[in-house]
Each structure stands twice: as structure tokens, then as C-alpha cells.
DSSP file (Angstrom, degrees, kcal/mol; ACC not computed):
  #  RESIDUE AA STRUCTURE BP1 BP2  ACC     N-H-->O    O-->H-N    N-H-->O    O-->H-N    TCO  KAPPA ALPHA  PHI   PSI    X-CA   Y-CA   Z-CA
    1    1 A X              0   0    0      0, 0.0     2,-0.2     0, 0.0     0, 0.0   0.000 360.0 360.0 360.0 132.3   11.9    5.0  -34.0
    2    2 A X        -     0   0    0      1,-0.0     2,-0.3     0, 0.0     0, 0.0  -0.683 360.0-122.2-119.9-172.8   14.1    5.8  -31.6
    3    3 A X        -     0   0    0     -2,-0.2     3,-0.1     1,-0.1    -1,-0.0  -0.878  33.1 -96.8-120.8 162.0   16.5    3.8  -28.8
    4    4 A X        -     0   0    0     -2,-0.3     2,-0.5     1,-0.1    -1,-0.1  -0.124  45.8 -95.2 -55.7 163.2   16.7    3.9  -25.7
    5    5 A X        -     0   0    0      1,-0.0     2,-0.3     3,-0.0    -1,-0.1  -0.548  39.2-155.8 -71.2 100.7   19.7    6.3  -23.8
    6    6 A X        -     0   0    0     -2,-0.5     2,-0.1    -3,-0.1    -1,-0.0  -0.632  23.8-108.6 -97.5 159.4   22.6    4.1  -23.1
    7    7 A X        -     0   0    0     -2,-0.3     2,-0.4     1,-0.1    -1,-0.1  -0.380  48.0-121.2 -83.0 159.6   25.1    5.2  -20.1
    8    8 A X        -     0   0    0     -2,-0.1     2,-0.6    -3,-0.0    -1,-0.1  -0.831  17.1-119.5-123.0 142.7   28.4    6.3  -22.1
    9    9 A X        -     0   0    0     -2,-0.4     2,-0.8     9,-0.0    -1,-0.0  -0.820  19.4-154.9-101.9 113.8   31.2    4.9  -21.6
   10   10 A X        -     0   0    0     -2,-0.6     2,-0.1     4,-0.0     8,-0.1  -0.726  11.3-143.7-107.6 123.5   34.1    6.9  -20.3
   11   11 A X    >   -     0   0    0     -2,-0.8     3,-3.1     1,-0.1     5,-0.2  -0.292  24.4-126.0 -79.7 141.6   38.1    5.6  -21.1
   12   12 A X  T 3  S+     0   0    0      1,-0.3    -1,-0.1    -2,-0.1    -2,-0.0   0.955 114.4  50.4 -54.5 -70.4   40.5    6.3  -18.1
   13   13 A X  T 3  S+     0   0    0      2,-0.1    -1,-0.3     3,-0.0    -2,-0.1   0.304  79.1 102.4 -67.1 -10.6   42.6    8.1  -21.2
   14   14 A X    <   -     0   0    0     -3,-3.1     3,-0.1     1,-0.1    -4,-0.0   0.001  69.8-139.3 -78.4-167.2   39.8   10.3  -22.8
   15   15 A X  S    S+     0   0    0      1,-0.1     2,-0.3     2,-0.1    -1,-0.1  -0.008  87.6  98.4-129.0  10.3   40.4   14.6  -21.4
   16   16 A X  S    S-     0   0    0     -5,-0.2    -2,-0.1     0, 0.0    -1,-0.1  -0.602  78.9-150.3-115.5  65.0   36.7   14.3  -21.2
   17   17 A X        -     0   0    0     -2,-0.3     3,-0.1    -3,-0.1    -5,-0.1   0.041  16.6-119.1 -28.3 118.5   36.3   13.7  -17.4
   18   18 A X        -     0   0    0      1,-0.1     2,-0.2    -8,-0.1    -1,-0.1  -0.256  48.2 -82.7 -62.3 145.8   32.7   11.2  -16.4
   19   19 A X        -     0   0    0      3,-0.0    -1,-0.1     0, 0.0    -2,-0.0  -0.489  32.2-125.9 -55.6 127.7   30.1   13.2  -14.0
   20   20 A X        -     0   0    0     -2,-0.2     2,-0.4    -3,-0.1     0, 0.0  -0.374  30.5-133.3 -51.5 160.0   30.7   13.2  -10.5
   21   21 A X        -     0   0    0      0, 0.0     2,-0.2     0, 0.0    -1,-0.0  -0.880  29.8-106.4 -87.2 136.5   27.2   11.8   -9.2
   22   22 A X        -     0   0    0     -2,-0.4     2,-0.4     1,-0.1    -3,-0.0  -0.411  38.1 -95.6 -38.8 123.8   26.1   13.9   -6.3
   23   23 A X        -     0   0    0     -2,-0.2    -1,-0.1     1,-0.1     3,-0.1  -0.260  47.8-106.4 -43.7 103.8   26.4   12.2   -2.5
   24   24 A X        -     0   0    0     -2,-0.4     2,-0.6     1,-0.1    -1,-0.1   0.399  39.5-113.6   6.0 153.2   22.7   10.4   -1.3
   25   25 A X        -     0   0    0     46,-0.0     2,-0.3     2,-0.0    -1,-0.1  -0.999  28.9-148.9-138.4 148.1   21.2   12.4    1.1
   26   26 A X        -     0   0    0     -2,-0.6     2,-0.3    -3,-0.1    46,-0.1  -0.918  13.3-171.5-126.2 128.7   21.0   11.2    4.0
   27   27 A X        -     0   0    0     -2,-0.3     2,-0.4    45,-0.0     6,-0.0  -0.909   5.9-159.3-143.5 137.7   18.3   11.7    6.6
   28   28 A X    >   -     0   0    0     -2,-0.3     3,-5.7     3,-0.1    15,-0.4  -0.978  38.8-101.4-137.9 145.4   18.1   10.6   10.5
   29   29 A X  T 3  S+     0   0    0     -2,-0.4    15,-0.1     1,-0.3     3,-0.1  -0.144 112.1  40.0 -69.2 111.0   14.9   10.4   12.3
   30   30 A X  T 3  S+     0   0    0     13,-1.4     2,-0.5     1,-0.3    -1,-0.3   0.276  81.3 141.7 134.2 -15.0   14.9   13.5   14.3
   31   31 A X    <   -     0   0    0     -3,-5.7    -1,-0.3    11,-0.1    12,-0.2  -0.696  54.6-132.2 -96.6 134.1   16.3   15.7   11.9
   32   32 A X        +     0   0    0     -2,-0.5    41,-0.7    10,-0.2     2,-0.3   0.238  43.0 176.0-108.0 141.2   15.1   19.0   11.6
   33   33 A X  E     -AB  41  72A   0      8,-2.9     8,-1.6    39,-0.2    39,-0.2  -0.977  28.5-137.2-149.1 174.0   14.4   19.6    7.4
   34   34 A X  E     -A   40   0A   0     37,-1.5     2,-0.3    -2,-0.3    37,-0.2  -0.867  17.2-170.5-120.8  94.6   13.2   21.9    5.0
   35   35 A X  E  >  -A   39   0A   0      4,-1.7     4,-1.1    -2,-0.2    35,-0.2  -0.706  25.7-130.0-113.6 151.4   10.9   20.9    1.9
   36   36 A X  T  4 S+     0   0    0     -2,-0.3    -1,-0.2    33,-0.2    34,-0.1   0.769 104.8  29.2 -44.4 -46.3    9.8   23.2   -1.1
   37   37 A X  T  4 S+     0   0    0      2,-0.1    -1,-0.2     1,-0.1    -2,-0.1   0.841 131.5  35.6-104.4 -32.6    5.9   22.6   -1.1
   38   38 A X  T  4 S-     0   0    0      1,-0.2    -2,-0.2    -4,-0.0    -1,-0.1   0.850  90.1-151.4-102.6 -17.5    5.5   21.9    2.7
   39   39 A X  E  <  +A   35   0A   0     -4,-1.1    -4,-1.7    -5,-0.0    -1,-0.2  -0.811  54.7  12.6 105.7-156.7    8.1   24.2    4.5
   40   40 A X  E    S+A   34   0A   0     -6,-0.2     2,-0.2    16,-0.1    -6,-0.2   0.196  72.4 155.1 -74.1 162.2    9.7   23.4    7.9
   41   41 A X  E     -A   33   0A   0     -8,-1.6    -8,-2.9    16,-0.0     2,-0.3  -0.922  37.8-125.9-170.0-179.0    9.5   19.9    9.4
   42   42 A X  E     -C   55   0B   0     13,-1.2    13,-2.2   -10,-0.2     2,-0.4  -0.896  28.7-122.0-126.8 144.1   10.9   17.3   11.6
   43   43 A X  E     +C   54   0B   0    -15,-0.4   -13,-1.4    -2,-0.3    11,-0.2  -0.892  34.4 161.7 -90.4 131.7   11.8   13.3   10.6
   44   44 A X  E     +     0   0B   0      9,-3.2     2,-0.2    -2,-0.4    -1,-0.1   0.091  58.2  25.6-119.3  31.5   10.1   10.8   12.4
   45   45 A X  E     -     0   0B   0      8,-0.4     8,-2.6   -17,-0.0     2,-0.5  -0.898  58.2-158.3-172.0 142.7   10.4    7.8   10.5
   46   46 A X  E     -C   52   0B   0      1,-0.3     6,-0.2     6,-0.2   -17,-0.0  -0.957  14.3-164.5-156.6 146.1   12.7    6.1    7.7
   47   47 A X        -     0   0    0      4,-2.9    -1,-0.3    -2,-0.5     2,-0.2   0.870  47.2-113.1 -73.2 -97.5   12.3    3.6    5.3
   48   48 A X  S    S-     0   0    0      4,-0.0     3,-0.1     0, 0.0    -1,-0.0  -0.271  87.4 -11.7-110.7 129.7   15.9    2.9    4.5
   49   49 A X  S    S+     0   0    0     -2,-0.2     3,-0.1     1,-0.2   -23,-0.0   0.629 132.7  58.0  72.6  -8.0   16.9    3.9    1.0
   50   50 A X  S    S-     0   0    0      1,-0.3    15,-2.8    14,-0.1     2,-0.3   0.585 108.2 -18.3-135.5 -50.5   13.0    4.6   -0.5
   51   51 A X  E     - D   0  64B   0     13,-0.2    -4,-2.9    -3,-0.1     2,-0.5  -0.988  43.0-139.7-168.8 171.1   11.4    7.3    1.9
   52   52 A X  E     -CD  46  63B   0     11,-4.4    11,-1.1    -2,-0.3     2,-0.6  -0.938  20.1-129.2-136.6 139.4   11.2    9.3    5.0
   53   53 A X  E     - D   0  62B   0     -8,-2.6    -9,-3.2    -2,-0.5    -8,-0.4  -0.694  22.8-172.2-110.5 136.6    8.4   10.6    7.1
   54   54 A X  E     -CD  43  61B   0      7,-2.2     7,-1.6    -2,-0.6     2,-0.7  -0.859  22.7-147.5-120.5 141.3    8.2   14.1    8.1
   55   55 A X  E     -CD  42  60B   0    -13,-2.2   -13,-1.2    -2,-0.3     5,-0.2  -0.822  14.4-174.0-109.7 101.5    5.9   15.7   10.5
   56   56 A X        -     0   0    0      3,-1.1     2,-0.3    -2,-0.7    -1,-0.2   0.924  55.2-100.2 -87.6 -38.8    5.3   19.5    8.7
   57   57 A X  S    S+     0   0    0    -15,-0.1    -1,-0.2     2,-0.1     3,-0.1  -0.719 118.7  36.0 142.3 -89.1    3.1   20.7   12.2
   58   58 A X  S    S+     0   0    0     -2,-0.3     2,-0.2     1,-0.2    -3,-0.0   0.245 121.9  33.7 -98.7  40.6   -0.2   20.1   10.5
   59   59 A X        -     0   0    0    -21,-0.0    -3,-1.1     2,-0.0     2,-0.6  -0.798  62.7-131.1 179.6 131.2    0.5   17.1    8.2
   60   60 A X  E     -D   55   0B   0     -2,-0.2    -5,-0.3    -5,-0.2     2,-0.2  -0.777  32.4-174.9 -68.5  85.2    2.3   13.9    8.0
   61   61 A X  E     -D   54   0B   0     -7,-1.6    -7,-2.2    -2,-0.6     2,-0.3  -0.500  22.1-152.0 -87.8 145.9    4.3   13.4    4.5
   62   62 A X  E     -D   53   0B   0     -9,-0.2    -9,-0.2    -2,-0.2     2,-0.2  -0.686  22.2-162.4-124.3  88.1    6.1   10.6    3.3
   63   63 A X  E     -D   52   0B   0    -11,-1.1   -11,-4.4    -2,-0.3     2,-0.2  -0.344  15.5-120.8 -94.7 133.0    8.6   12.2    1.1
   64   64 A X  E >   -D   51   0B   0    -13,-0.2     3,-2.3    -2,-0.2   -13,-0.2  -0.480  32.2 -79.6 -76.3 139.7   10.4    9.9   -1.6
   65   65 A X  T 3  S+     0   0    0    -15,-2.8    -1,-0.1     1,-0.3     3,-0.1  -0.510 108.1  46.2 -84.7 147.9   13.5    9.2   -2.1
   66   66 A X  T 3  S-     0   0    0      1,-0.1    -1,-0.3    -2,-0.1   -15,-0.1  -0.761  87.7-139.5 -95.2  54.1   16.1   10.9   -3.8
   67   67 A X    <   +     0   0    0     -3,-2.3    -2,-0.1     1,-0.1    -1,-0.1   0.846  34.9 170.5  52.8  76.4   14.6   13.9   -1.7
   68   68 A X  S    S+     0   0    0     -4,-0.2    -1,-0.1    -3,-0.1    -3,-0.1   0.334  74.6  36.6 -91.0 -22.8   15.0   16.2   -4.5
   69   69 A X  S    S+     0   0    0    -34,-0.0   -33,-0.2   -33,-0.0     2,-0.2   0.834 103.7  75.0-101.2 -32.3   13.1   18.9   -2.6
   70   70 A X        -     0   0    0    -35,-0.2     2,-0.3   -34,-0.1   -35,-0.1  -0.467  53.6-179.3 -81.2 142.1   14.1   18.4    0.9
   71   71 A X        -     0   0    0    -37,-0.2   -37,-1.5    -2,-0.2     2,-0.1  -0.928  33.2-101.0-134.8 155.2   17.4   19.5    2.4
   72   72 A X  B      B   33   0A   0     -2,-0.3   -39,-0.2   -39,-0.2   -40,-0.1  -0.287 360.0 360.0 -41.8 149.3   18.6   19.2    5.7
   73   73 A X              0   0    0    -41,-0.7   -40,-0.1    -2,-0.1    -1,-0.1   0.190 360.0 360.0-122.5 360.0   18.7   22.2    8.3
């Protein structure tokens, strides 16, 4: 049996700096993006904080947030 993964705890004093978390990506309706399985596209719609919808040419996606495939162009 095993337990669940608890977050580790890091002391101000250890020489073993905590992981930076990466910044949010951040998306504004209009902006021009790039996604892994659909290509090029445009945002025309956002959820705040859960997902954003991108207009690829011939199909509408509503790609989830945190936009692990999509990057900004």
C-alpha cells in the first residue's frame, strides 16, 4: 500500500533551493497561437483561468487550461 505524494517542505536554511513554478500562460482573445495537434490559430474566446477558444481555420477547439501544448506567437 502506498501513500499519497505530499508537497515537501523546503526550510529558508536548507542549500537545496524549492522549484521555481513556471509563469501561467496567459492568453487574450485575438491572439495569434500555435498548438501541437492543430497548428496555427487565432483566440476568440476565454474562460478565465479553465480554457480558451481557438479558431484553427477549419475547426473550433476549446483548449484547456494549463495550455501545455499551445504557445503564443
Amino acid at each position: 500500500m502506498t501513500k499519497p505524494a505530499a508537497q515537501k517542505r523546503y526550510l529558508p536554511t536548507s542549500p537545496f533551493k524549492a522549484p521555481v513554478a513556471p509563469p501561467r500562460k496567459q492568453f487574450a482573445v485575438g491572439d495569434q497561437v500555435t498548438h501541437d495537434m492543430y497548428g496555427l490559430g487565432r483566440v476568440i474566446g476565454i474562460e478565465e483561468g479553465i480554457a480558451a477558444l481557438v479558431d484553427f481555420g477549419s475547426v473550433r477547439e476549446r483548449i484547456l487550461s494549463p495550455y501545455t501544448k499551445m504557445s503564443k506567437l
